[in-house]
C-alpha positions in Angstrom: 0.0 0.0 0.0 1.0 3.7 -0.5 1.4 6.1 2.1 -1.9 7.8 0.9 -3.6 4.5 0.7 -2.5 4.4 4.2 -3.3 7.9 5.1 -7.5 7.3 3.9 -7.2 4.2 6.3 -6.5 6.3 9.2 -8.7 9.3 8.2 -11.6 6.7 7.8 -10.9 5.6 11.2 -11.6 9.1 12.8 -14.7 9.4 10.8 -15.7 6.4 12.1 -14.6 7.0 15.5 -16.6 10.7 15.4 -19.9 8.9 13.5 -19.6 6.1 16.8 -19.2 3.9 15.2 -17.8 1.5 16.8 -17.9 -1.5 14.8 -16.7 0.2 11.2 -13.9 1.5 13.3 -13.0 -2.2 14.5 -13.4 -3.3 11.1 -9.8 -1.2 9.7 -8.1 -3.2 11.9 -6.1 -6.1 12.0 -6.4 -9.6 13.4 -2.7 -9.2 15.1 -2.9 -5.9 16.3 -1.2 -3.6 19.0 -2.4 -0.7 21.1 0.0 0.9 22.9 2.5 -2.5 22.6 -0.8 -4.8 24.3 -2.2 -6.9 22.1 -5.6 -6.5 21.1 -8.9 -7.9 19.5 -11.7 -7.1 18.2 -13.5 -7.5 21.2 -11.0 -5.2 23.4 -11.3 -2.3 20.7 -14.7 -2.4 20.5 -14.9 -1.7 24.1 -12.4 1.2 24.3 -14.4 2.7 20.9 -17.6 2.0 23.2 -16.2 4.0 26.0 -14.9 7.0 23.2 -18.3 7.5 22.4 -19.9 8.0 25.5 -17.2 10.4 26.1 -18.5 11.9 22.9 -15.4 12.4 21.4 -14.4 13.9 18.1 -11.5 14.5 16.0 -10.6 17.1 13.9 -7.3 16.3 11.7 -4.7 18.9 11.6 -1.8 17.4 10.1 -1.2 13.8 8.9 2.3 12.8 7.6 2.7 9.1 5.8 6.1 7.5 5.6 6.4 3.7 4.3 3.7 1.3 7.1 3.1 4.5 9.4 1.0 7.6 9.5 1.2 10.6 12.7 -1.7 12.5 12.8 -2.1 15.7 14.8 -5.9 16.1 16.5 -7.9 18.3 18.4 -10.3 16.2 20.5 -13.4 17.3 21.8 -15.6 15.8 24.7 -17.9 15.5 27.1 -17.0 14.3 30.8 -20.8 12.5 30.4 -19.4 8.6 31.7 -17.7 6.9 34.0 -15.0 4.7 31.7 -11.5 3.4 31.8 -10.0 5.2 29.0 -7.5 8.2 28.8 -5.4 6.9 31.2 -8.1 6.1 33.7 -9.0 9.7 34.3 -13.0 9.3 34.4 -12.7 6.1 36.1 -13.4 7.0 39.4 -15.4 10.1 39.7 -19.0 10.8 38.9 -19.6 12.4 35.3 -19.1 16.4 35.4 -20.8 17.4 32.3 -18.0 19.6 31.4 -16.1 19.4 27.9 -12.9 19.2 27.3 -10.2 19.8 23.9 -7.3 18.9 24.0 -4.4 17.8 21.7 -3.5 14.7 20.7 -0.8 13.0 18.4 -1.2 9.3 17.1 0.8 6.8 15.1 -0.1 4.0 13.4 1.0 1.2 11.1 -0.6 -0.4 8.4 0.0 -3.6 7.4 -1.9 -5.2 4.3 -4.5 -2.6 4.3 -5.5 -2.7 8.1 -4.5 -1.1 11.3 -1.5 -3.5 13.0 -0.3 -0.8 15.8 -1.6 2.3 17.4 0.2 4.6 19.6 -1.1 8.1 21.3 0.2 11.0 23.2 -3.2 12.7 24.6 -3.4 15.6 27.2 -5.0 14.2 29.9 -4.4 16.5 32.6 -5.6 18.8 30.6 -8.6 17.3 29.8 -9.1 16.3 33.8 -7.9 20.0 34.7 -10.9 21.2 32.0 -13.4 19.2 33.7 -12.2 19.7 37.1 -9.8 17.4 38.5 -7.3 18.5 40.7 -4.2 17.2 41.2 -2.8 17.0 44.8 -0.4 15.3 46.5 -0.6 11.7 47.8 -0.8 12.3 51.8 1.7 9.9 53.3 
């Protein structure tokens, strides 16, 4: 595949990801794939795409850059502190929804490997997306 064969992979991905849905998302991947060096399956993505959505994320592309198997992607994301869910590092595990949005940046890489997603990798803001929806952060008393 070409870089910009690779590129419309990844774009299709956030469109699917901002439509929620979940399942077409899935779909661009790979049965041996990796998300942040854990293997993962359909099942597994599915869930975290789940969770996405009733953070009611979206994307907007800024840059994208294609180089042989991998794409980076520059994104403002935009949501909603509406669940409690495990993703973004945990941040909205623990703590009952807020309401509040959030944007922040993020910046992904991924490969692609016959036409499908075989590894994902992020660098999100979550502080500032738990600072925007009112998280503090505090010292661990001893």
């Amino acid at each position: 595949m070409t870089p910009e064969q690779n590129k419309q992979i990844v774009r299709r991905q956030f469109e699917l990801l901002n439509e929620r849905d979940a399942k077409g998302a899935v779909a661009l991947w790979g049965p041996d794939s990796y998300n942040h060096g854990q293997k993962v399956d359909a099942k597994q993505l599915e869930s975290v795409y789940a969770s996405l959505s009733q953070l009611q994320e979206r994307h907007s592309i800024h840059e994208m850059v294609a180089e042989g198997d991998w794409v980076a992607v520059r994104t403002t994301c935009e949501g909603v502190h509406a669940a409690k869910v495990r993703v973004n590092s945990g941040i909205f595990a623990e703590i009952e929804p807020t309401g509040k949005k959030y944007t922040v940046q993020h910046m992904h890489l991924f490969r692609i490997v016959d036409g499908k997603i075989a590894a994902h990798w992020a660098n999100r803001d979550d502080l500032g997306a738990a600072r925007q929806v009112g998280l503090e952060l505090r010292p661990v008393s001893e």
